[in-house]
N, C-alpha and C positions, 0 to 999 in steps of 0.2 A: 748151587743153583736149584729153585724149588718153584715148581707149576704147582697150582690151585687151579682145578676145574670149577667156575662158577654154572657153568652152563654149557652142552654140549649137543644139541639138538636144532635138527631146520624147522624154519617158518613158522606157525604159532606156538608161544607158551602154553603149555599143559600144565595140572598140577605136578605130576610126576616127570618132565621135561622143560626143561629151560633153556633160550637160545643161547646164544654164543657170549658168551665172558671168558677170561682167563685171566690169573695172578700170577705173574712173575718176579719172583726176588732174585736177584743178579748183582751178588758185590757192593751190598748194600743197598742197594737198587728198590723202588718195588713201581715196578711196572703195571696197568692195567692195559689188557688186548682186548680189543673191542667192549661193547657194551649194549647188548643184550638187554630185549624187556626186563625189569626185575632186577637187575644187576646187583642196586645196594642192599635190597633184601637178601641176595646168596653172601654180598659182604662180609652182611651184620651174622649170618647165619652160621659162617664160618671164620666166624672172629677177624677180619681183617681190619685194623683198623684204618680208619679214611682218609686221617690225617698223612699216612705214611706215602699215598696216591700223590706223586708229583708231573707224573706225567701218562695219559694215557694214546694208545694206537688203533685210531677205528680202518680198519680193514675196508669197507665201503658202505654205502650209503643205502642199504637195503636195511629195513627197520630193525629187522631180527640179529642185527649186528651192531645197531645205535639208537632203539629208542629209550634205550634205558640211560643214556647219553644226559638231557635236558633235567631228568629229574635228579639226577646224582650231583650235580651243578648249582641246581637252586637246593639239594639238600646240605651240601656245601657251605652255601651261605646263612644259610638258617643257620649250623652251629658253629659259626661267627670266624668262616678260616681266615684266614690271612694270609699264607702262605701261597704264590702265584699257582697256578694250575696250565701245564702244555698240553694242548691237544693236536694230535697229528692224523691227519684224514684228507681224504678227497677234497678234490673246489667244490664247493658247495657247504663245507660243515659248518662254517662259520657265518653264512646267510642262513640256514637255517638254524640251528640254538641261535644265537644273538636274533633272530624274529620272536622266538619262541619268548625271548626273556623282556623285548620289548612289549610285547603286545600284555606281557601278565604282570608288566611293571616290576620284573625280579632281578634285576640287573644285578651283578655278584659287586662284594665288597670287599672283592678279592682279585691282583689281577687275573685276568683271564687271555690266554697268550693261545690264538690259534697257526699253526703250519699246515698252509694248506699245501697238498702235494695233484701233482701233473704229468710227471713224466713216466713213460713208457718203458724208459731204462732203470737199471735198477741205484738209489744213490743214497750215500750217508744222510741220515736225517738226525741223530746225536751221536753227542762223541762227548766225552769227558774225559779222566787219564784211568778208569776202570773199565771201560763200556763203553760199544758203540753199537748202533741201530742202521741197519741198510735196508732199504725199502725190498721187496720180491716182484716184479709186476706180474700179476696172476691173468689169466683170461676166463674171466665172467661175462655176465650179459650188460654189467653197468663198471666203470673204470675201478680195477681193484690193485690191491698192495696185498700180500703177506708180507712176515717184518722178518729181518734177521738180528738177533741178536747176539755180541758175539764179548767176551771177556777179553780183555786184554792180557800180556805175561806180564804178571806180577814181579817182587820182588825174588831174588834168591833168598835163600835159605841160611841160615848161619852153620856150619862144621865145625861144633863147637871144639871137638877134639885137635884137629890140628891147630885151631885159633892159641888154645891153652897149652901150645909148644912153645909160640912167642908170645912172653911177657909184657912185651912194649906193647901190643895190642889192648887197647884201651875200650870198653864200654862207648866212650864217643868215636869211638873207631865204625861201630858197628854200622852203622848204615849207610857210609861209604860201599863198605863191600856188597850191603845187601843190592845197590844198584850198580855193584858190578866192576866197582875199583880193585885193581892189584894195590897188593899195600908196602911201602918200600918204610926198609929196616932201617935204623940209623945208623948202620954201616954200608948202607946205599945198595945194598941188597932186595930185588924184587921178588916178593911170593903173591904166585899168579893167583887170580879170585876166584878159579877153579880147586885151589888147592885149600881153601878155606870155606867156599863155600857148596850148597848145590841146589842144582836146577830148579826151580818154581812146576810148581802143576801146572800142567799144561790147561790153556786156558781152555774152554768149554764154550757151545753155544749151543742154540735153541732157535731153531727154524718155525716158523706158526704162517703156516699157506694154509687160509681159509679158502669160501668160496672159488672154486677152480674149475675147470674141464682137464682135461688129462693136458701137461703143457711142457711136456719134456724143455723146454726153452730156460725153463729153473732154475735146470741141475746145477749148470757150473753155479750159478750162487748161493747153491747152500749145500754144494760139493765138501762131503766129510762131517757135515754138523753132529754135536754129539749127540744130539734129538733133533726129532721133524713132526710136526702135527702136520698131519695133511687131512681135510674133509675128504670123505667116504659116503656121501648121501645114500648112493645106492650099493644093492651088489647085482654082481655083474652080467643076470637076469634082464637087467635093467639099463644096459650100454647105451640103446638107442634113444631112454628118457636123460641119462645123465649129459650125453652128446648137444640132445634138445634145448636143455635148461643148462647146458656151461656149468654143471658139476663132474663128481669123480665116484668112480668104486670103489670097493675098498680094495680090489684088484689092480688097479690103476696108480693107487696110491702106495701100492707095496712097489708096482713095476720105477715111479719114481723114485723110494726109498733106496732101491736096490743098483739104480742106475746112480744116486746121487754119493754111493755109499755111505751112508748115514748108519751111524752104532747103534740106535733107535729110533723105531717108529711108531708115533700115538695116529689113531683116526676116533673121528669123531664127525658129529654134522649129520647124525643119523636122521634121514627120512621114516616121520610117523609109520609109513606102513608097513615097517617091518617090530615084529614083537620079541624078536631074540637077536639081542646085538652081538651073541656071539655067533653069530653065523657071519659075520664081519671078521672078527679076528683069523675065524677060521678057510674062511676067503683069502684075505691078507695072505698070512702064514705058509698060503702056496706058492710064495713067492719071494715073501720076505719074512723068516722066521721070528725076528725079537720085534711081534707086533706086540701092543698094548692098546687096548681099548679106553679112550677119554669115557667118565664116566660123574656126576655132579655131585663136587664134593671132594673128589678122589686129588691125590695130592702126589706128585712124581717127583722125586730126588733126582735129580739129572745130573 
């Protein structure tokens, strides 16, 4: 599992800050999280290729988390994809792009498949036999999601050494055990698939709660993830403006971290007026020690 920061800063693009984008590869996977002014310039900037984009997840319908939405779409179709495109957002995404693309006569020639989401609880919104996505419902000032992402258990492992004590064990034997069959001798003899094989990694996920207020209400769903991006606009100077505007600090988002016990925790979502974002980690860290600072560009092995 591998996070690409596109962007990690609130409300206007800067040259040296860019809003909110994130790359996620997952199991083959490659995920886009939200979409930030600018988005396919940090793409191109950081080699990701566009074609590999099957599915992205906008968080909510505030610019700085999807204007960069409509252009990535019609740049899409300029080099000639094919390949459908899922987008998953708020009621609304799909009346506004599909306006955006009548009125400038850019219609994609490519399908274009939106899920719009509604509810308040938190619910599967993909699933395949590697991967599955579950909505967060966050509290903002406009209807928002963070996504949970979560790997599924893989196959087992082959043991090769005991495998190479029975003979009759065959090459197309093999992937029986790997999903987990006992394998029976032909003297009717059973060796348990414990004894041949072992355990898969355990599977991993990746928590992304964007725009927030502090929302203890979370935890239990993204209870144990093996990362969590939580927004941190402010610190904690600043409770009364973050309380105002339905963000978090980075004190807030350690005190969730710590409640959700989560193995790691990134913040990001820095508010302009602060010039040293390590005064954020170090905020954090009184709370929750294995903080990380999102930073654009920066790339986290999870």
């Amino acid at each position: 599992m591998k996070l690409t920061i596109l962007g990690c800063h609130s409300a206007t693009p800067r040259v040296n800050a860019h809003p909110t984008s994130q790359f996620l590869e997952i199991k083959n996977h490659n995920f886009l999280i939200d979409c930030g002014e600018g988005t396919q310039v940090q793409l191109r900037k950081y080699h990701v290729k566009f074609s590999k984009i099957k599915h992205i997840f906008i968080s909510h319908l505030h610019g700085d988390h999807f204007f960069g939405l409509v252009g990535l779409i019609s740049t899409f179709r300029l080099l000639n994809r094919e390949t459908e495109l899922h987008v998953y957002g708020p009621k609304g995404i799909k009346e506004v792009i599909t306006l955006q693309l009548k009125l400038s006569n850019s219609w994609t020639n490519y399908p274009l498949i939106f899920h719009e989401l509604t509810s308040k609880k938190s619910e599967l919104i993909f699933e395949d036999t590697k991967v599955e996505v579950h909505t967060i419902p966050l509290d903002h000032r406009v209807y928002t999601n963070g996504f949970l992402f979560k790997e599924k258990l893989g196959e087992r492992k082959l043991n090769m050494g005991p495998i190479q004590e029975y003979p009759e064990i065959d090459v197309c034997d093999y992937q029986n055990l790997k999903n987990g069959r006992d394998y029976v001798l032909e003297n009717g003899n059973v060796i348990k698939n414990s004894e041949l094989t072992l355990d898969p990694p355990a599977p991993k996920s990746y928590s992304y709660c964007s725009d927030t207020s502090y929302f203890p209400e979370i935890v239990d769903v993204i209870m144990n993830s093996t990362c969590l991006y939580h927004e941190s606009t402010f610190l904690n100077d600043k409770e009364d403006l973050a309380l105002k505007t339905k963000h978090s600090t980075a004190l807030q988002a350690a005190k969730i971290a710590k409640q959700a016990n989560v193995k790691q925790l990134i913040i990001g979502h820095y508010s302009g007026r602060y010039k040293n974002t390590e005064d954020f980690k170090t905020e954090a860290k009184t709370t929750f020690n294995n903080t990380l600072l999102a930073d654009t560009g920066k790339t986290f092995d999870i």
